[in-house]
Structures are given as structure tokens and as C-alpha cells.
LUMTOR-71432 format. One record per residue (C-alpha): residue in one letter; chain; z, x, y; residue number from 0. Coordinates in steps of 0.001 Angstrom, whole numbers, plus 500000, padded with zeros to 6 digits. Last residue first. Layout:
% residues N
- A / A / Z / X / Y / NUM;
...
//
This chain:
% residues 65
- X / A / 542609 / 706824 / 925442 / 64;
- X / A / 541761 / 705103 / 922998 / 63;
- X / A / 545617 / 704162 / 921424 / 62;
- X / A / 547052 / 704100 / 924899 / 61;
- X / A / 544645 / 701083 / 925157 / 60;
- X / A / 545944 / 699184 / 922286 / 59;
- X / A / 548774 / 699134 / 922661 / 58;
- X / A / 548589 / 697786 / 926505 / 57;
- X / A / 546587 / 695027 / 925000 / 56;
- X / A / 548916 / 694041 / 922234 / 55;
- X / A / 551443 / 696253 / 921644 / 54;
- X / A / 554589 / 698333 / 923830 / 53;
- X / A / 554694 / 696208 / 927250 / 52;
- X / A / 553115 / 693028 / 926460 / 51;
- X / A / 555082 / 692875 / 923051 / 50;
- X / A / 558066 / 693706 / 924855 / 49;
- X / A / 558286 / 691566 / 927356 / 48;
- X / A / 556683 / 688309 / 924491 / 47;
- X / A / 559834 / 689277 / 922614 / 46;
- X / A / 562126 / 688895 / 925373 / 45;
- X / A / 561147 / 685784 / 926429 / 44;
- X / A / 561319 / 684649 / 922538 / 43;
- X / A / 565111 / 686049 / 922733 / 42;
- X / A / 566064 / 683542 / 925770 / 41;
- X / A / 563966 / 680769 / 924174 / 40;
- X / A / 565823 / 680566 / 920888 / 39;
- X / A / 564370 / 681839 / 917625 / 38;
- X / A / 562603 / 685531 / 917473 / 37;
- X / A / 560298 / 687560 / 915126 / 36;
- X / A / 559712 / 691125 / 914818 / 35;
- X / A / 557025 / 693565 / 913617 / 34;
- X / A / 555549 / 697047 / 913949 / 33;
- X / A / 553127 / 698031 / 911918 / 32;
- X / A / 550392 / 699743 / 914330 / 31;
- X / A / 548303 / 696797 / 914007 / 30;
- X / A / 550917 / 694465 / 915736 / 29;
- X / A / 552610 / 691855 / 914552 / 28;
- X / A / 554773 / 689356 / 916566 / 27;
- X / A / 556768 / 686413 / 915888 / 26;
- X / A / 558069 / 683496 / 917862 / 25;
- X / A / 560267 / 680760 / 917714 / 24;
- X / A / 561631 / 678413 / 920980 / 23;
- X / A / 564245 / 676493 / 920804 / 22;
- X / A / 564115 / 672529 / 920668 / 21;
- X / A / 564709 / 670250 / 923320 / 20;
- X / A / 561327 / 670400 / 925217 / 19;
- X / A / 559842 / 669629 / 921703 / 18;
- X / A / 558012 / 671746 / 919389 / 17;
- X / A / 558263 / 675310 / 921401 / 16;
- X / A / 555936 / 677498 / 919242 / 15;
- X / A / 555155 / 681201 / 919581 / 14;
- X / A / 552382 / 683691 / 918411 / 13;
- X / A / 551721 / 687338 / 918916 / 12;
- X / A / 549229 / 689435 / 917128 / 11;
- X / A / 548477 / 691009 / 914061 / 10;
- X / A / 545342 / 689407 / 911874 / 9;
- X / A / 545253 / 691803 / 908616 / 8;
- X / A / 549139 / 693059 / 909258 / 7;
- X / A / 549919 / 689220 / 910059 / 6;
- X / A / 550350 / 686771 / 912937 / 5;
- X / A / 551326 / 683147 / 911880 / 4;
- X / A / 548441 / 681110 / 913767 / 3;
- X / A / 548174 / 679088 / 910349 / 2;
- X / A / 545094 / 677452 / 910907 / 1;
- X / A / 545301 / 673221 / 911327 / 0;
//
């Protein structure tokens, strides 16, 4: 299997939830630097906000336009 990791060369947002009762981990990278990673579900949530609402997509289109 790929290491879905997110880096500087392949940023991006990834999270894994192994078992029902296990916490949630996640990490982001985004091609403007920024980083952060996450363990338990309540601070994954959060991490996935505000990687949808400052990087990613939404990032990237203040960046064009």
C-alpha cells in the first residue's frame, strides 16, 4: 500500500480511524507550507474545518484569483 502521508512535494490532507474504538489521526500539508497533524476525533474534526476553510481547494483558489 502508498503511504498517503501528505508532504511538501504531495501536500494534502489525510486521516485514519483503524477501528471504531480507536481515535482518529490526521495530518495536513498544504503547498503554501503550512502543516499540522491531529490524534483524537474531536481535534481531527477540527483539522479537516480548517483545512477546508484556509488550504486545499479554497487555498488554492484565493491563490488565482
Amino acid at each position: 500500500m502508498t503511504d498517503l502521508t501528505p508532504t511538501p512535494d504531495r501536500p494534502g490532507l489525510h486521516v485514519s480511524k483503524p477501528a471504531p474504538d480507536e481515535p482518529a489521526t490526521g495530518s495536513a500539508v498544504c503547498h503554501c507550507g503550512a502543516s499540522a497533524t491531529a490524534t483524537g476525533d474531536e481535534q481531527v474534526r477540527l483539522l479537516v474545518a480548517g483545512w477546508e476553510a484556509n488550504h486545499g481547494p479554497v487555498h488554492g483558489s484565493a491563490a488565482k484569483g
